[in-house]
N, C-alpha and C positions, 0 to 999 in steps of 0.2 A: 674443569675436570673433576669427578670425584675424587673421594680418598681412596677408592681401594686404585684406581688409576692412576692418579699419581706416585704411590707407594710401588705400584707394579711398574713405573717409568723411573724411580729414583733406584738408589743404590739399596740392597735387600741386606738381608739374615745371612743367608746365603750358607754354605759349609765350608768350613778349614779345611787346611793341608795337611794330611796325617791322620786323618779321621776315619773309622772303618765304615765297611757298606751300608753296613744298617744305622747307622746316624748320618750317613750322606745322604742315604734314602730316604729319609725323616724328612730332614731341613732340606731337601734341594727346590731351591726357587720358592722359598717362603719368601716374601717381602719383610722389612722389618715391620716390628709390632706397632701398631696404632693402638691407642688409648678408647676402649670399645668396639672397635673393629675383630672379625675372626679370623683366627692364624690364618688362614686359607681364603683372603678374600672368592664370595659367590662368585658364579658364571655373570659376565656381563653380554646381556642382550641389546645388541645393536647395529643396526645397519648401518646407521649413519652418526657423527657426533657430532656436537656444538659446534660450528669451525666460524666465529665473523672473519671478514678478513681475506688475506693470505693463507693459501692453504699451507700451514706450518702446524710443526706438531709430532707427537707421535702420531696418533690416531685421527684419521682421516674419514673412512670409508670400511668399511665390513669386510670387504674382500682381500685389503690391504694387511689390514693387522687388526689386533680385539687385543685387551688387557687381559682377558684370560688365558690365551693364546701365548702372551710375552710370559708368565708365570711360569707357563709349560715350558714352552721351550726355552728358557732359562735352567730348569731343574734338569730337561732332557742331556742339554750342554752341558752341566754339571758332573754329570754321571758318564759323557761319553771323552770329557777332556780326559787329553793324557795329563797321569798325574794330577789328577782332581781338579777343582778349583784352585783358586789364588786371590788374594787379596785385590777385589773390586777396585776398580777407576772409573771413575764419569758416568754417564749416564747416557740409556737409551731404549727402545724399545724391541731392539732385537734379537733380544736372545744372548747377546755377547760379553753381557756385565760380568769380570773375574774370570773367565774361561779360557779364554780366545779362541772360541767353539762359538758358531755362530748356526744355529738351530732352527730350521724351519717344519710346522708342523702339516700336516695335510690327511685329507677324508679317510684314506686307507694306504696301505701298505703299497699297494700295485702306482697308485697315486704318487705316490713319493718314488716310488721305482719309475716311473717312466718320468716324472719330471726332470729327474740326472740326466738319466737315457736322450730325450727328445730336447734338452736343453743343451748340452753338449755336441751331440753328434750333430755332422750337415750330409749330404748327400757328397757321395765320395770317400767320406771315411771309413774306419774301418773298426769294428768294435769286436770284442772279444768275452762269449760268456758260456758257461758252462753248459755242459748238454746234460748233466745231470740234476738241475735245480730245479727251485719252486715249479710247479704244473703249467701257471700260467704263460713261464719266458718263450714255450714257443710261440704262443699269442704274441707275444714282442716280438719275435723273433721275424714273421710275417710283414708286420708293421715298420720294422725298421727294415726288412729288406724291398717294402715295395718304396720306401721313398728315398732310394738310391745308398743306402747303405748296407757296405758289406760285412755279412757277419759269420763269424768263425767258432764253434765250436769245439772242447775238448772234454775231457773227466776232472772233477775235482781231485781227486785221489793222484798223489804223486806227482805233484802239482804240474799236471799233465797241459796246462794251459799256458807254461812257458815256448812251447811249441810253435804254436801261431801268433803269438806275440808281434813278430817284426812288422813296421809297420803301420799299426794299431792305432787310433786314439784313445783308447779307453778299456778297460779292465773291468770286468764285473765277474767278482771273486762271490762266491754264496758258500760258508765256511761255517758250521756244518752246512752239507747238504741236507735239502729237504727234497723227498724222506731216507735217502740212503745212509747219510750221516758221515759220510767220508770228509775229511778235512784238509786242507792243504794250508803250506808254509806262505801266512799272508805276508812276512815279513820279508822272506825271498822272493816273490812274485809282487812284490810293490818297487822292491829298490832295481828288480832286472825292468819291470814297465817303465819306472822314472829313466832307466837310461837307454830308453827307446823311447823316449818322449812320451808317454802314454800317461794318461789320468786311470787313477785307480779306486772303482767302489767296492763295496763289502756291504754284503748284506749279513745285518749282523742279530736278525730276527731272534733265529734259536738262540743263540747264544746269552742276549740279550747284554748294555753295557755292566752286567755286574762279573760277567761269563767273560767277556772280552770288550777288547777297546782298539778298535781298526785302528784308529785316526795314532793311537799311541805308537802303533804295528807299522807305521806308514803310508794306511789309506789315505787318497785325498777326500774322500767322502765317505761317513758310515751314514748305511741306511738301513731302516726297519720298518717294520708290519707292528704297530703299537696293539693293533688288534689281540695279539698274542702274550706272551707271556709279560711282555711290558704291565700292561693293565691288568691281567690274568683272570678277568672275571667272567670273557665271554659276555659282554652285554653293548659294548663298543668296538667300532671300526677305526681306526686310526692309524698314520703312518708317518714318519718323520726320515729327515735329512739331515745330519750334522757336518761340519763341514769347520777349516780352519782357513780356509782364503774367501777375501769378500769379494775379489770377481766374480769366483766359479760362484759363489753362492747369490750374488746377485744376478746371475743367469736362471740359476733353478728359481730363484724369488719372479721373477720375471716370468716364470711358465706356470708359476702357480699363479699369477693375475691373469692370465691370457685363457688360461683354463679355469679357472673357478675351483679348485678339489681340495677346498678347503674345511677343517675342521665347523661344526658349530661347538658354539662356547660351553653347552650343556656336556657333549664328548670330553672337548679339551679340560673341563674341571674335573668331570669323574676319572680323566687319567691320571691328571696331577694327584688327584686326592689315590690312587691305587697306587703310587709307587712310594708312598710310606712305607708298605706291607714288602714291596718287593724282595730285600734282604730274606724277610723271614721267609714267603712263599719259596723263593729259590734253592733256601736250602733246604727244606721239608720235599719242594718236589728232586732236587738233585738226591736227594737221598733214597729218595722213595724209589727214583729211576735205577738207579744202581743197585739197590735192592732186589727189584725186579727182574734185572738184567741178571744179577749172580743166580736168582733166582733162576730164571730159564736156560743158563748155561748146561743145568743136569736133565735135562727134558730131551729123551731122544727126539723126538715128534719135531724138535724147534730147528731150524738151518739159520744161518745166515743173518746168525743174532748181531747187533752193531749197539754200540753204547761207545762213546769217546772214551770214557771213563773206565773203562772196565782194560786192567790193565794188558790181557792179550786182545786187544781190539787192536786192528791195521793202524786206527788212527792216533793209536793212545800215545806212542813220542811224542810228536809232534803236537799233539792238543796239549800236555802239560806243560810245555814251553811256553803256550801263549793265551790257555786258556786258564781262566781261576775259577770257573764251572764249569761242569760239561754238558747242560743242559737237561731238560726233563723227557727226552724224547725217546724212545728205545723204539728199534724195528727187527723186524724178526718174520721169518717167512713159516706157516704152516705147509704140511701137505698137499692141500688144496682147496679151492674155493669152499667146497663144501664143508669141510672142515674148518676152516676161519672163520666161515661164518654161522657155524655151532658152535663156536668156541666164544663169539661177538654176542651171540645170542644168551649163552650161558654167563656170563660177568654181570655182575650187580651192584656192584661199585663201582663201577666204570660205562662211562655212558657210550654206544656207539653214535660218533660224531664227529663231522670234519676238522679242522683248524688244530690247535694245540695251545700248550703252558696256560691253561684254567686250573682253578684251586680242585675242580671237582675232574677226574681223571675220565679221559676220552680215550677211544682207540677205533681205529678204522681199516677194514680192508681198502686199501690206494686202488687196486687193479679195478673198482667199481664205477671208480669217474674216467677213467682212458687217460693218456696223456706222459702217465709214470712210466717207465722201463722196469716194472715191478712183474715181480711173478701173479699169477692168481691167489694165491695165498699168504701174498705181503701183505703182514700188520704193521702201523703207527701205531703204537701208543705213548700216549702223552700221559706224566707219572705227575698227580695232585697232590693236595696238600692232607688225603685221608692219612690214619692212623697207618705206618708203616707193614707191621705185621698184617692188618688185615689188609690192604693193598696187594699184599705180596699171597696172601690164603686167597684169594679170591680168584687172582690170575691162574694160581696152582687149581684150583678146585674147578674153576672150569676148562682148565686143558683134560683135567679127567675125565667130566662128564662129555667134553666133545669128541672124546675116542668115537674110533667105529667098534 
């Protein structure tokens, strides 16, 4: 075994208990220091490892695990334990050293989403997910109903999903929604599914773990799109699992060998190496969002502006209870297509672009891909890590020039 593999299978650096974000974000999932080695052991490329013998070992096989991989998902763990880290015991290479978060990484976001989904559920259950979320869940939604399960939709908002609950195997909470932004009580809607027997996930993409902590709230599984403001740089795809029981998660491990949708080492270093920055981007863009948002509250032109954060927003009780960010996301409906997209046209600091949480600020008409419950003149924008004041003149400066 190398050094930097060994050091990524023994006991690490790792972060204390009582430490704020931005030094959790630092050190999460450093190994301890080796004597010429770099804090960040490089990506390791490899399909296969030395193995004579019995196949023992951490590292086996490519598909199985990679030493870069365990780095990541160790610091991901780090960040999504309740109550931070804790003082390391023994050794291993999954993800679990100090946490009791046991962390699996994968290709993208939907990748990690459906391995809960398809790893859990059998034909005849019955699962429960929001009819207002990510674009893609009616694609699940399809998929899980042609292979004998049933599935029940409701609203985020008001936590409308306690509703259909009875019955259920499984919960899939998406807290904020994407793109509407409405939020519901995960910590009500976990302990009413635990006493209906039900497993409970959170997708906890927007919020990201510095925003929130499902698993703290009483998810049995938080999941994300690393793709997003995790890494924030827009140049990687990636998605992860976290989880605090080793059954359920040696199920989801289990669909990620069967499926293949796994990271390469090249992704998983540049995300570890992005979430030093996380702390600082989060508050630059949660700032910048809010900004924006107070910003377009005096804009007759704007409807149906949503920001968690912004204290008369539906959602803001309830998000200060259990969120410590509110995200970079702000949505807001213009007039109409035509006008959203003069208004798309005119911003110069802001790129028009899918996805969201990059350092460099996107915004999107939704009604342009199908699928949202959005008006024609639904905006996303995702609020960057530019200079605050000019963020906010730029958005101002071209709602003026896209008047009629």
């Amino acid at each position: 075994m190398t050094d930097s593999a060994a050091t990524a299978a023994g006991t690490g650096a790792g972060t204390g208990t009582g430490l704020g974000d931005g030094t959790r974000a630092v050190r999460a999932g450093l190994p301890e220091p080796v004597k010429h080695e770099p804090t960040l052991p490089g990506p390791v490329f490899a399909a296969h490892f030395h193995l004579p013998g019995d196949p023992t070992g951490p590292y086996t096989y490519g598909r199985d695990d990679n030493p870069t991989w365990t780095l990541l998902e160790q610091a991901i763990g780090e960040l999504e334990a309740p109550g931070g880290p804790v003082e390391r015991q023994g050794e291993g290479s999954d993800g679990t050293l100090g946490t009791g978060v046991e962390t699996l990484v994968f290709a993208s976001g939907m990748a990690a989403i459906s391995a809960v989904l398809f790893s859990q559920l059998r034909a005849g259950d019955a699962v429960v997910l929001p009819d207002d979320g990510y674009q893609a869940l009616p694609l699940v939604r399809e998929q899980l109903t042609a292979y004998g399960i049933e599935v029940r939709t409701a609203p985020t908002g008001g936590d409308a999903q306690l509703d259909v609950l009875d019955g259920a195997k499984l919960l899939w909470i998406e807290t904020p929604s994407n793109p509407g932004l409405d939020v519901c009580d995960v910590r009500r809607l976990a302990d009413a599914a635990h006493a209906r027997g039900a497993l409970v996930a959170v997708d906890n993409t927007l919020a990201t773990p510095l925003g929130q902590r499902p698993l703290e709230l009483g998810a049995d599984f938080s999941v994300a799109s690393g793709t997003k403001m995790l890494t924030g740089h827009g140049d990687i795809l990636l998605g992860y699992v976290a989880c605090r029981d080793a059954e359920l998660t040696a199920a989801v491990r289990r669909w990620r060998k069967i499926v293949g949708a796994i990271p390469g080492p090249m992704e998983a270093w540049l995300a570890h190496r992005s979430l030093a920055t996380l702390q600082l981007r989060a508050e630059r863009q949660n700032t910048n969002a809010l900004a924006v948002a107070e910003a377009l509250r005096d804009r007759g032109e704007v409807t149906g502006l949503r920001y968690p954060g912004l204290p008369d927003d539906p959602s803001y009780k309830i998000a200060s209870q259990q969120m410590r960010r509110f995200g970079c996301v702000v949505s807001f409906t213009l007039p109409s297509r035509a006008r959203a997209d003069r208004f798309l046209d005119a911003l110069r600091l802001v790129d028009d672009a899918t996805s969201f949480g990059g350092v460099r600020s996107t915004a999107e008409r939704r009604g342009r891909w199908g699928g949202d419950a959005v008006a024609e003149g639904f905006i996303r924008l995702s609020a960057g890590a530019e200079d605050t004041d000019d963020l906010v003149a730029d958005v101002l400066r071209a709602l003026d020039e896209s008047a009629d």
